[in-house]
C-alpha atoms as a printed R data frame, in Angstrom:
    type eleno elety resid chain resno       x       y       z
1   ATOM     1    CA   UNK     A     1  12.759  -1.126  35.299
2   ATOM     2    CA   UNK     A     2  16.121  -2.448  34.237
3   ATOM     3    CA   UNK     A     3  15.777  -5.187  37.386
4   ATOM     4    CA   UNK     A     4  12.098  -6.306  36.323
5   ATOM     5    CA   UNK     A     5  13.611  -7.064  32.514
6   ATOM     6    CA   UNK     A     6  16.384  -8.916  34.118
7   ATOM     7    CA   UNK     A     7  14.607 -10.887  36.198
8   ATOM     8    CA   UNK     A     8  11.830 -11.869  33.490
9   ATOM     9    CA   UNK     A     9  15.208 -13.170  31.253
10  ATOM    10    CA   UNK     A    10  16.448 -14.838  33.742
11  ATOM    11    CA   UNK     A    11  13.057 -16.840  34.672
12  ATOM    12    CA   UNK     A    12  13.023 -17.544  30.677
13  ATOM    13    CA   UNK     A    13  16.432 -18.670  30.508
14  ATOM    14    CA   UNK     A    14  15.251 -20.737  33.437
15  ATOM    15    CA   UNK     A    15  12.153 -22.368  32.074
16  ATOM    16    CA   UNK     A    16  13.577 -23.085  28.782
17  ATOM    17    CA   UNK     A    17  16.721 -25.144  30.350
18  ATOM    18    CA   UNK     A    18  14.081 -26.872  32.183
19  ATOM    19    CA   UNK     A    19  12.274 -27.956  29.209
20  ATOM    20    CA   UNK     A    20  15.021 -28.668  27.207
21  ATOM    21    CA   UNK     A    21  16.022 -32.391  26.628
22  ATOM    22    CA   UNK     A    22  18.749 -34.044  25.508
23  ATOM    23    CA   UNK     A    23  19.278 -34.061  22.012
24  ATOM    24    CA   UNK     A    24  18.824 -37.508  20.068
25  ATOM    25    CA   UNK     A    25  21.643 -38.778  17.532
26  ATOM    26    CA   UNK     A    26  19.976 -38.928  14.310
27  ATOM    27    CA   UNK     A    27  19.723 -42.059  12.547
28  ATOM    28    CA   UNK     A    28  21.069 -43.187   9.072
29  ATOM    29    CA   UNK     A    29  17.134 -43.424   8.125
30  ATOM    30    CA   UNK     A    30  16.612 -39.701   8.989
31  ATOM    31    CA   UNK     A    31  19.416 -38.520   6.898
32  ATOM    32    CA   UNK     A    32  18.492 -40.737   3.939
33  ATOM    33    CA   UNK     A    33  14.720 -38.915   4.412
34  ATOM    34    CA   UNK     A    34  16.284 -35.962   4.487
35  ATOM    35    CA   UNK     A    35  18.811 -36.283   1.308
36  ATOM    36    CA   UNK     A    36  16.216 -35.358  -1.190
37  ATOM    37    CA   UNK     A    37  14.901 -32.252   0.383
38  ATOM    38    CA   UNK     A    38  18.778 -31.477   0.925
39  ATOM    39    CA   UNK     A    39  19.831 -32.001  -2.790
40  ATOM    40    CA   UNK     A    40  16.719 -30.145  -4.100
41  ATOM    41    CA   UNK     A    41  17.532 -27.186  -1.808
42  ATOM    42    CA   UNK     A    42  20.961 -27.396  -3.052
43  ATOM    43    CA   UNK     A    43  20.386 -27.380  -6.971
44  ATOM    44    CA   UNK     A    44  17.124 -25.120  -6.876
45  ATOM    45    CA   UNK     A    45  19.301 -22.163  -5.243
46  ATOM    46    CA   UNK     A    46  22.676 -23.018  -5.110
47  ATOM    47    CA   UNK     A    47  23.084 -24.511  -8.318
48  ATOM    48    CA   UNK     A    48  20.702 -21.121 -10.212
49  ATOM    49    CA   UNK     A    49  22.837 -18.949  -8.071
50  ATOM    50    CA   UNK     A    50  25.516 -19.963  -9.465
51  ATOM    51    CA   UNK     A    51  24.299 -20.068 -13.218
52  ATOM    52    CA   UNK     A    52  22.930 -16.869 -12.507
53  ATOM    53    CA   UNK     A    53  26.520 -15.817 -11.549
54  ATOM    54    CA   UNK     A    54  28.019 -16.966 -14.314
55  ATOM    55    CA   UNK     A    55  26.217 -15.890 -16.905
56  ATOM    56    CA   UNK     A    56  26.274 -12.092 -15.528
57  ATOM    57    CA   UNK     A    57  30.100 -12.372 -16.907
58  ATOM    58    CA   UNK     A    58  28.898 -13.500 -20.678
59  ATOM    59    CA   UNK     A    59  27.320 -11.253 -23.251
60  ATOM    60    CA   UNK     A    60  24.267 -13.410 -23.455
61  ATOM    61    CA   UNK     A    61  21.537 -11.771 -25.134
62  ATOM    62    CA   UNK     A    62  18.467 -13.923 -25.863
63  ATOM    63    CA   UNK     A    63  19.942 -17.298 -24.783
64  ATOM    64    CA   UNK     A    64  23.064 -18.265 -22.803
65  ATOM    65    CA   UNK     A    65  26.567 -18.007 -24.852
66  ATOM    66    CA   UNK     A    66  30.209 -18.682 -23.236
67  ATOM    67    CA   UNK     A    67  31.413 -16.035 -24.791
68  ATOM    68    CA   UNK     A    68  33.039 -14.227 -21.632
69  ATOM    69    CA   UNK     A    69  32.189 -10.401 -20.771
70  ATOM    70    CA   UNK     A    70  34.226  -9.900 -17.062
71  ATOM    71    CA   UNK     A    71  32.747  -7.548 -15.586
72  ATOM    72    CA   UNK     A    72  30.783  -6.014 -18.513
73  ATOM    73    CA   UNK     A    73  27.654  -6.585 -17.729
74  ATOM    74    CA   UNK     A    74  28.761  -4.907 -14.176
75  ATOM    75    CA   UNK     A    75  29.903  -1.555 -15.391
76  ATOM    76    CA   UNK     A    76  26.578  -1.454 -18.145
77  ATOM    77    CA   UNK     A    77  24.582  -1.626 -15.709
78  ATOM    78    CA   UNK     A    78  25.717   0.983 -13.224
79  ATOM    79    CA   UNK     A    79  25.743   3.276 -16.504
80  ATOM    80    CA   UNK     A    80  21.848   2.327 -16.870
81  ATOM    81    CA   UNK     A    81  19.919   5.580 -15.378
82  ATOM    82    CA   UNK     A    82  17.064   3.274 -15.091
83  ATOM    83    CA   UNK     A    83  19.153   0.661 -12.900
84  ATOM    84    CA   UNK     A    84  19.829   3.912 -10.615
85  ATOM    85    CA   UNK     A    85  16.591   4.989 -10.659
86  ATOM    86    CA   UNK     A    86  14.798   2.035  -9.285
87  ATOM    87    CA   UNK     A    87  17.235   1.574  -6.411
88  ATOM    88    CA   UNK     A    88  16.951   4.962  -5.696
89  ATOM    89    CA   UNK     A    89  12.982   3.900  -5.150
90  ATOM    90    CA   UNK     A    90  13.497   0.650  -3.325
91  ATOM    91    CA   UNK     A    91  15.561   2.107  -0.780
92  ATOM    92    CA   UNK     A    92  12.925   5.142  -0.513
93  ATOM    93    CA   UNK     A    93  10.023   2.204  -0.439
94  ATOM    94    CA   UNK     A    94  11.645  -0.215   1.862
95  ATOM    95    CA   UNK     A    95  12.158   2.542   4.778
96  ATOM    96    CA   UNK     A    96   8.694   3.834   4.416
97  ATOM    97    CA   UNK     A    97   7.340   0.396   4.189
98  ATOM    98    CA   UNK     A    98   9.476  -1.300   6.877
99  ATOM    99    CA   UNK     A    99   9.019   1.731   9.303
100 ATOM   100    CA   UNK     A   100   5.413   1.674   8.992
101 ATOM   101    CA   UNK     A   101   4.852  -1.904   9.258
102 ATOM   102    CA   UNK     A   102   6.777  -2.417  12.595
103 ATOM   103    CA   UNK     A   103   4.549   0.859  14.143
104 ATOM   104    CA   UNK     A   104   1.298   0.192  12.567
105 ATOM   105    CA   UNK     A   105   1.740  -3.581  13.235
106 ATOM   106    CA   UNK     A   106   2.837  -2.730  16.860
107 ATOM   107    CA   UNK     A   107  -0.156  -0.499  18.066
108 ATOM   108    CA   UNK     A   108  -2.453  -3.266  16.341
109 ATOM   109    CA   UNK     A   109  -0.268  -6.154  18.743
110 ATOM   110    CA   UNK     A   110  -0.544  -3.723  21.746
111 ATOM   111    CA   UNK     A   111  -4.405  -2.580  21.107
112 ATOM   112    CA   UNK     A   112  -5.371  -6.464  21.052
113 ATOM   113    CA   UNK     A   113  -3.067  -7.361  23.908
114 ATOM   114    CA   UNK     A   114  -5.399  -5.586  26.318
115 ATOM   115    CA   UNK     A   115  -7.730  -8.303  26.386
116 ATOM   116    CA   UNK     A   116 -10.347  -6.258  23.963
117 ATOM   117    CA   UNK     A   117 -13.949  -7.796  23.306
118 ATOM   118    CA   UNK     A   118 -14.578  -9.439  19.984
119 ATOM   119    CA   UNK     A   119 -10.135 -10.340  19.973
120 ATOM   120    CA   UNK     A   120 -10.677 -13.746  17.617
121 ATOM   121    CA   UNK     A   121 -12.534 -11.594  15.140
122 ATOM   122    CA   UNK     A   122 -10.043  -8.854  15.108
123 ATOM   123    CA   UNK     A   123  -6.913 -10.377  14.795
124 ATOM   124    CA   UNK     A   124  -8.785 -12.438  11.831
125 ATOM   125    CA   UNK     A   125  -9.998  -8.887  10.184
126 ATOM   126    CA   UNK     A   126  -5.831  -7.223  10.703
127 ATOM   127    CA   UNK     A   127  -4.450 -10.945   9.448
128 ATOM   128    CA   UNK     A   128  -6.622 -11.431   6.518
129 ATOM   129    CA   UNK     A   129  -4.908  -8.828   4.006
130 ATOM   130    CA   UNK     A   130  -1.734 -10.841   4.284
131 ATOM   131    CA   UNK     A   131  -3.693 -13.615   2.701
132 ATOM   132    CA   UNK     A   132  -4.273 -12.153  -0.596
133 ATOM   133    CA   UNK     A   133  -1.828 -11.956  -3.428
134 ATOM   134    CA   UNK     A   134   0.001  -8.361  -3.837
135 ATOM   135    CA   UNK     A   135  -1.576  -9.010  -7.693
136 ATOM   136    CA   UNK     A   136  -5.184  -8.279  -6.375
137 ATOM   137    CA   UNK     A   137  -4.284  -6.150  -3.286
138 ATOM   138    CA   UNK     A   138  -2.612  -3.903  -6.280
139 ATOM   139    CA   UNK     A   139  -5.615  -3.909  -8.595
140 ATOM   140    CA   UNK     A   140  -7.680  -3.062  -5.244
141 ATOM   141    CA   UNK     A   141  -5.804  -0.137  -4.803
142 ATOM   142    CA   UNK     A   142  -5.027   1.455  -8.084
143 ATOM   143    CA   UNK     A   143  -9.054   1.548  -8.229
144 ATOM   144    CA   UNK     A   144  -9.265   3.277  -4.741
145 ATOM   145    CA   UNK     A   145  -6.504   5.166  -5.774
146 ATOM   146    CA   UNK     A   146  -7.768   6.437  -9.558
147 ATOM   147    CA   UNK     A   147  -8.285   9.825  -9.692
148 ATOM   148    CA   UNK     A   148 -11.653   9.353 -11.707
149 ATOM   149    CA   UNK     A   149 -12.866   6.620 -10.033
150 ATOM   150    CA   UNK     A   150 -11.430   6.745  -6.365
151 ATOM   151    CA   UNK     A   151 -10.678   8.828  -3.386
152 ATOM   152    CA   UNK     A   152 -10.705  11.648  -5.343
153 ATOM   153    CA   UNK     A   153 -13.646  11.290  -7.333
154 ATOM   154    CA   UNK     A   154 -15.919  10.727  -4.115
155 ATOM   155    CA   UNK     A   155 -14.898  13.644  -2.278
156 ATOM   156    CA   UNK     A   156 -15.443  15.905  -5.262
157 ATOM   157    CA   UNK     A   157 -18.726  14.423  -5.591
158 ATOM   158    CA   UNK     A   158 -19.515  15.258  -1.795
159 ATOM   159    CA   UNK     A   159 -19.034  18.694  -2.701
160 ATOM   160    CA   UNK     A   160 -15.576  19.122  -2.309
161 ATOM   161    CA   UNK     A   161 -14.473  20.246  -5.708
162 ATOM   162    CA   UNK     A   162 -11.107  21.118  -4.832
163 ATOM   163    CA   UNK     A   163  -9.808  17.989  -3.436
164 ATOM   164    CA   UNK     A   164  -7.362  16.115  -4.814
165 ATOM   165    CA   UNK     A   165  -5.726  13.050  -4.214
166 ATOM   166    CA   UNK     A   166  -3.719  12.666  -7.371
167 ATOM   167    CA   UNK     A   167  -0.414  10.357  -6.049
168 ATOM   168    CA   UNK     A   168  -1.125   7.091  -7.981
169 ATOM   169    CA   UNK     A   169  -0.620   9.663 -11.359
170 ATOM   170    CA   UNK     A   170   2.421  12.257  -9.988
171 ATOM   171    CA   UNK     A   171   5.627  11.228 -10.838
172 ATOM   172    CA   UNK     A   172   6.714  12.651  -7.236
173 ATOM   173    CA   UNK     A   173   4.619  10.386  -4.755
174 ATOM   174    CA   UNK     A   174   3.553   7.718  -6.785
175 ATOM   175    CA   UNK     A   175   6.005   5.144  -5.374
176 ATOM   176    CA   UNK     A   176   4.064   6.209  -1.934
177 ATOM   177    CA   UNK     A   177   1.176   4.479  -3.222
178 ATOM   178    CA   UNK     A   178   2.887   1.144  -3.216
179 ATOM   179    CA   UNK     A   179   4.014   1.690   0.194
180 ATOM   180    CA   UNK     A   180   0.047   2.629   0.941
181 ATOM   181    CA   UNK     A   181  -1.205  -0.994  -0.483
182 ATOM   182    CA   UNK     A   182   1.343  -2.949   0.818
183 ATOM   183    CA   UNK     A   183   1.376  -1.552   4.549
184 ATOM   184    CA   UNK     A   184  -2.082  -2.685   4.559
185 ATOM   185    CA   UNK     A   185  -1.215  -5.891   3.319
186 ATOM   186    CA   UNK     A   186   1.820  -6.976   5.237
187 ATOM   187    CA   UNK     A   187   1.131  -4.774   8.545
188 ATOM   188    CA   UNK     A   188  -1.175  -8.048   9.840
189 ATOM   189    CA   UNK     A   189   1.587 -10.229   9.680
190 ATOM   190    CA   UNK     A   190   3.686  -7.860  11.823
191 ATOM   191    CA   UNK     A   191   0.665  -7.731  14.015
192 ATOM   192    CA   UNK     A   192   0.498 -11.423  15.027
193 ATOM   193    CA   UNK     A   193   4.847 -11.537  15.626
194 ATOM   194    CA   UNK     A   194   4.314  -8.507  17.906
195 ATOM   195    CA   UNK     A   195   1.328  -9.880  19.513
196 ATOM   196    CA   UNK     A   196   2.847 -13.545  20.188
197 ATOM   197    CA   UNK     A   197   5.985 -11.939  21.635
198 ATOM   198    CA   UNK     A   198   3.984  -9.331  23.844
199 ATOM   199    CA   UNK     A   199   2.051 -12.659  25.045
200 ATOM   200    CA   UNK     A   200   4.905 -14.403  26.138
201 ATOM   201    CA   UNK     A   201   6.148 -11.557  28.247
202 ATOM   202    CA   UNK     A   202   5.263 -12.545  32.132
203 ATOM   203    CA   UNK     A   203   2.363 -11.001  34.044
204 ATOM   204    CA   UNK     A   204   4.619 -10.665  37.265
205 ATOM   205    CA   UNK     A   205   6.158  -7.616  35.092
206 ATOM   206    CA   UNK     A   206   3.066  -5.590  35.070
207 ATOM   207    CA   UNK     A   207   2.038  -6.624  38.715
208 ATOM   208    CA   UNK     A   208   5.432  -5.009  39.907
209 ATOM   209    CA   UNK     A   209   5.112  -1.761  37.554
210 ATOM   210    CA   UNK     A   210   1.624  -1.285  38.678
211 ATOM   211    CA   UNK     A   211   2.698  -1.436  42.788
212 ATOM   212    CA   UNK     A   212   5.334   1.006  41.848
213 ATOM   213    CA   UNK     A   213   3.333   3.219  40.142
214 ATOM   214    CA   UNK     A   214   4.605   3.166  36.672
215 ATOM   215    CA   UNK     A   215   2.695   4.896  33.950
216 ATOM   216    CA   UNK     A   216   1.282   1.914  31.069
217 ATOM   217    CA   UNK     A   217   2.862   3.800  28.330
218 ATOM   218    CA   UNK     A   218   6.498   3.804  29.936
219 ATOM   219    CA   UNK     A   219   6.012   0.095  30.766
220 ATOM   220    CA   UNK     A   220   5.928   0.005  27.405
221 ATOM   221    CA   UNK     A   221   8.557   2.127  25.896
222 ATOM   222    CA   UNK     A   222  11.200   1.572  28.265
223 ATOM   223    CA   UNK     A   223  10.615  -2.512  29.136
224 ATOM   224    CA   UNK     A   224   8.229  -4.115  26.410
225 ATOM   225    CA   UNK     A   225   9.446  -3.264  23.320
226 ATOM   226    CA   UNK     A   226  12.815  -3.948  24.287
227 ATOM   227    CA   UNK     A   227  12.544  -7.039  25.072
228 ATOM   228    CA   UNK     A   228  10.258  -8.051  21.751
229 ATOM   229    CA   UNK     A   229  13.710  -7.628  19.788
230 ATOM   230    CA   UNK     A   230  13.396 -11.151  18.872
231 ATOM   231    CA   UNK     A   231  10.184 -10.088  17.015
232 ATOM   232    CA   UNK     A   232  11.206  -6.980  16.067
233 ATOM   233    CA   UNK     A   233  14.205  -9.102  14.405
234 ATOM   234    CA   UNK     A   234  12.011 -11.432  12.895
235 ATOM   235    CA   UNK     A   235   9.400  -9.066  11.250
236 ATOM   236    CA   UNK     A   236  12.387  -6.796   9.788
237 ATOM   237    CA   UNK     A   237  13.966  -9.648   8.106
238 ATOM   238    CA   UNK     A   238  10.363 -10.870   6.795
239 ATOM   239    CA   UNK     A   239   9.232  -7.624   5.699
240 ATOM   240    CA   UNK     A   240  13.276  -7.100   3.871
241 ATOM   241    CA   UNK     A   241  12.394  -9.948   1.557
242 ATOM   242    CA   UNK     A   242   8.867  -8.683   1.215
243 ATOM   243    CA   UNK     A   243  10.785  -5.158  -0.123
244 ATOM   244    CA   UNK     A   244  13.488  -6.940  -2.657
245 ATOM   245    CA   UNK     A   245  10.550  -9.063  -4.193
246 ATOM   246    CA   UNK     A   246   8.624  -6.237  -4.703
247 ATOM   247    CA   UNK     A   247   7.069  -6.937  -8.305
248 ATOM   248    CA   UNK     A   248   3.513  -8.113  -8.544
249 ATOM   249    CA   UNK     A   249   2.249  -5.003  -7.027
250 ATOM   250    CA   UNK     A   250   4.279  -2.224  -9.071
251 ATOM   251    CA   UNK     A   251   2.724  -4.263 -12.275
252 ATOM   252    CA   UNK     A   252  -0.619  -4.329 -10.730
253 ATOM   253    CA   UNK     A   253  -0.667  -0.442  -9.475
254 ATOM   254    CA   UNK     A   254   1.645   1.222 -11.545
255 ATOM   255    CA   UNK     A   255   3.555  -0.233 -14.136
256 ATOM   256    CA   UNK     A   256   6.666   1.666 -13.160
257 ATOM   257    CA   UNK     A   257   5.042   4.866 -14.308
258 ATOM   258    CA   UNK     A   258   4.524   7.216 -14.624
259 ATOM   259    CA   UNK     A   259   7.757   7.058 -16.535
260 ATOM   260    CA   UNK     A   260  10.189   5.273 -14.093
261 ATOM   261    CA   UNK     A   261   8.699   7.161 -11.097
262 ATOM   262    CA   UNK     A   262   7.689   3.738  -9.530
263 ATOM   263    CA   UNK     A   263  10.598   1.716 -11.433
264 ATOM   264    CA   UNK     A   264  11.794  -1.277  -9.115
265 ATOM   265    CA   UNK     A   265  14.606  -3.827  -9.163
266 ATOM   266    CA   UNK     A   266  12.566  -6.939  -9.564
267 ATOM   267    CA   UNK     A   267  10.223  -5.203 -12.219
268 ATOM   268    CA   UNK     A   268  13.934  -3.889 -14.021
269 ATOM   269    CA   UNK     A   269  15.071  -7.839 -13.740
270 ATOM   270    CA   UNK     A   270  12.065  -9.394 -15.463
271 ATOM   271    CA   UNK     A   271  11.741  -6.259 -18.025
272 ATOM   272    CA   UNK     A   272  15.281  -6.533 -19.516
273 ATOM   273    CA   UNK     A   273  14.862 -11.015 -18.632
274 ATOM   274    CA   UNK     A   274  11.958 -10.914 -21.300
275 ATOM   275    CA   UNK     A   275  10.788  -7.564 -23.248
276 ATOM   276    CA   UNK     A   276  14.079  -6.814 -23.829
277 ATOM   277    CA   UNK     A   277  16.278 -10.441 -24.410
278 ATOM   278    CA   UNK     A   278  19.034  -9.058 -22.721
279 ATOM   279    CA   UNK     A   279  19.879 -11.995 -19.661
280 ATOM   280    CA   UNK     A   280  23.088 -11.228 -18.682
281 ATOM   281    CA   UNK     A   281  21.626  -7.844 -18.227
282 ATOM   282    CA   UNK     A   282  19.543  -8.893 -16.047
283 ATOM   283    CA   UNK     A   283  21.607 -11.797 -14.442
284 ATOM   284    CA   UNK     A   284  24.335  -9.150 -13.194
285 ATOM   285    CA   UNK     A   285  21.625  -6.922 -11.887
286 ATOM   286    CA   UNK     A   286  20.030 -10.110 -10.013
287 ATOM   287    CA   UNK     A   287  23.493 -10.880  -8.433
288 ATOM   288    CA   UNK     A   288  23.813  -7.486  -7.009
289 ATOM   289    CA   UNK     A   289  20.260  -7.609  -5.891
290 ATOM   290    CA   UNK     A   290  21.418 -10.693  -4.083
291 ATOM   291    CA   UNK     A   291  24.589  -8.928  -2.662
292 ATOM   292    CA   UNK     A   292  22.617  -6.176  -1.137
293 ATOM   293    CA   UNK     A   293  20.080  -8.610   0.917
294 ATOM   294    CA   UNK     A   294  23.064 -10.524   2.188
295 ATOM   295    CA   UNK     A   295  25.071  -7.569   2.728
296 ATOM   296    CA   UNK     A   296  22.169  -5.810   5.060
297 ATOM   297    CA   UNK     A   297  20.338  -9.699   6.509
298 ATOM   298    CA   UNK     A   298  23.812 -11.100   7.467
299 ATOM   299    CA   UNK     A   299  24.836  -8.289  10.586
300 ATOM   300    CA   UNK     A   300  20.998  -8.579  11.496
301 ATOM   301    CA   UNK     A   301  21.059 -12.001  11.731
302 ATOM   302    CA   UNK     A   302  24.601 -12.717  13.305
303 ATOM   303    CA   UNK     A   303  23.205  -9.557  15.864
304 ATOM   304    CA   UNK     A   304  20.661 -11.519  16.809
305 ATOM   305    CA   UNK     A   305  22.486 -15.237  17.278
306 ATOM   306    CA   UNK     A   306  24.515 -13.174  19.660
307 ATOM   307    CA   UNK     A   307  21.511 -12.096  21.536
308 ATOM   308    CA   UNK     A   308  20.334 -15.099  22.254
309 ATOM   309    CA   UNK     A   309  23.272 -16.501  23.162
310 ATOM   310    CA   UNK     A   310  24.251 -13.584  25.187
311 ATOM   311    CA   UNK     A   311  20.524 -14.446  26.864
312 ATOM   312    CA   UNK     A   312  21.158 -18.203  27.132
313 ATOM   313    CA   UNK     A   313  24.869 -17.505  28.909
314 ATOM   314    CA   UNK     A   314  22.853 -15.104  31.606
315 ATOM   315    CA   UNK     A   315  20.305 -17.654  32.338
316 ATOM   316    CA   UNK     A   316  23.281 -20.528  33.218
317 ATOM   317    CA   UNK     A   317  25.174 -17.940  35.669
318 ATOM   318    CA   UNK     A   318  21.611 -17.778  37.482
């Protein structure tokens, strides 16, 4: 199995050198075009990165002051049980979210990849819940989810009057809810990275795995999915910024309740940004929101730059 995944890199590594082309010196036109987008980037995250940064050290309350805090605004915030609370339930929603996504969204790539009838229309139908905004896909399920209007609700009236499906309410599983509404909304995006990367994987593979006898599902586990790493890599770091903006659906679903049960980050940032006029408050907590995505997307990221170069190297000794 090893050889087959070797020899389908190497063939890659092959047709990619073959369809690469020299690269073409870029002109002083093309960096003039590109100065604006360049300086825009640059002051829209940059430059509020840095403002952001700054006033975390100031005890800014309703509007920015200079009046300097150190690290303040640092040490209130790790005293806030509230601040604790909601990373305590991000890191419990991002696994269950993440984890699901990548298997959900894999069986989906794998079930369509088998040349099914109707395959335009279903990759449309998985796809199309990634389309709408978390906003609605959060009113959408806090109705399904309502205990008097929901789930719940029908079952009793089928006749099954002790049923209950009560997690949208419990202060123990209602952060499981949000994972719930937003699997179902992101799990189509993982869907079509899965399915373009099991596409690109070469027929001769399964040719030689089905003369040697090979069950499907070990094809699978021990030669497919390892090499869709690149997708794998990709959907993680998508579906990472998908769980640090998490916002519009805690509002929509939950409100953070019941009592901080379902409290977030982002909905802590904007809470303590406006209801509260407390900005550097919510500045520091922003920068070490920051500092945790780069401190978990930067190994991914440099992990997978080695891959590929790792891959590319392989392909020139061949």
């Amino acid at each position: 199995m090893y050889a087959l995944k070797l020899d389908h890199e190497r063939r890659q590594a092959r047709r990619q050198e073959r369809a690469g082309r020299p690269m073409r010196r870029w002109s002083l036109a093309a960096w003039i075009a590109l100065l604006p987008m360049a300086a825009t980037a640059v002051f829209a995250y940059l430059g509020t990165m840095l403002w952001t940064a700054r006033v975390s050290m100031t005890y800014s309350r309703s509007l920015p002051t200079n009046r300097f805090a150190g690290a303040t605004q640092y040490v209130r915030l790790f005293e806030n049980d509230r601040w604790i609370v909601s990373l305590q339930n991000l890191a419990i929603y991002g696994v269950c979210f993440i984890a699901a996504c990548l298997a959900i969204g894999l069986l989906l790539a794998i079930f369509i990849d088998q040349r099914v009838a109707a395959e335009g229309a279903l990759r449309t139908i998985f796809l199309y819940p990634y389309a709408m905004s978390f906003v609605a896909t959060g009113l959408v399920w806090q109705w399904i989810l309502n205990p008097e209007l929901g789930v719940q609700a029908v079952l009793q009236h089928m006749g099954f009057a002790h049923a209950h499906f009560d997690w949208i309410v419990s202060q123990r599983f209602a952060i499981y809810t949000l994972v719930i509404a937003t699997v179902w909304q992101a799990s189509g995006l993982v869907m079509a990275l899965m399915l373009a990367g099991l596409r690109g994987i070469d027929e001769e593979i399964w040719m030689a795995a089905r003369l040697d006898g090979i069950a499907r599902w070990r094809v699978y586990a021990s030669i497919v999915v390892p090499m869709l790493k690149t997708s794998m890599s990709t959907a993680f770091v998508l579906l990472f910024v998908m769980v640090v903006k998490l916002y519009d659906a805690v509002v929509a679903m939950t409100q953070g309740g019941p009592g901080t049960a379902s409290e977030v980050p982002g909905k802590f940032i904007m809470d303590y940004l406006f209801n509260r006029a407390n900005i550097g408050l919510a500045s520091a907590a922003s920068i070490v929101l920051l500092a945790t995505v780069l401190a978990i997307l930067a190994p991914v990221l440099y992990a997978r730059s080695r891959i590929s170069a790792m891959a590319a190297r392989r392909g020139e000794r061949t």
